[in-house]
N, C-alpha and C positions, 0 to 999 in steps of 0.2 A: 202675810206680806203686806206692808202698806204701798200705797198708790196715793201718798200725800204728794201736793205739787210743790216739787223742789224749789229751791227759794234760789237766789241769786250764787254763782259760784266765783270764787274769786281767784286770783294768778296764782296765791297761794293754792290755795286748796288742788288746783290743777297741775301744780309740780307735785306737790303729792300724793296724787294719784298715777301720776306716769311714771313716779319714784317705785313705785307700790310696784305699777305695774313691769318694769324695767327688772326690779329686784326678785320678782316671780318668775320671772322666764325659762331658767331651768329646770324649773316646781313642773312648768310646762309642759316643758319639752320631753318630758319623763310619764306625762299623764297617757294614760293607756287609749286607742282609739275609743273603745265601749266606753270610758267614764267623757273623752270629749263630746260623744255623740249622749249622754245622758245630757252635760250637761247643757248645749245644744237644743234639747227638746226640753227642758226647763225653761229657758228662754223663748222660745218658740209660745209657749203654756203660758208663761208671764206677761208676754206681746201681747196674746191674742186677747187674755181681759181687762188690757189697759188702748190697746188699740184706737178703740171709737173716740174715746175722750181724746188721744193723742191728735187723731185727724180731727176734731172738734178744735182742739189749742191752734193746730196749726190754721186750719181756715180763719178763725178768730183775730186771728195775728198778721192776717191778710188783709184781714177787714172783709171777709167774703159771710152774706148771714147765714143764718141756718139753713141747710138743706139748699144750698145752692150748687147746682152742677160743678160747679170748678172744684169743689170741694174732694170728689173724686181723683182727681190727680195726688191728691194728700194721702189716698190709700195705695195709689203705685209708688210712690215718692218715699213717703213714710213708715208705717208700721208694715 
């Protein structure tokens, strides 16, 4: 799995993703509780080793420096 940081997303791009996601719904709503709770803790596994850097971007983006207390709110907020 890559953890490249995503580049700029545009109006495009975001209708077709909700298209995407709109047009799977039934695919959904048919998925068994055990494969939703699989895929659930995939996510969960993906959060957890992308995380730091997540709350790292967002403090960043606050203008808040490294290892500054406020930074902490970014881990109840965020990941």
């Amino acid at each position: 799995m890559s953890h490249a940081r995503p580049g700029l997303t545009t109006c495009s791009q975001y209708d077709a993703a909700l298209h995407a996601l709109s047009a799977a719904r039934q695919r959904w709503a048919e998925t068994s509780v055990n494969r939703r709770l699989a895929l659930l803790r995939q996510i969960k596994d993906a959060l957890a080793g992308i995380a730091p850097a997540w709350v790292a971007a967002a403090a960043a983006a606050k203008g808040l420096p490294a290892g500054d207390p406020l930074a902490g709110e970014e881990w109840l907020a965020g990941p």
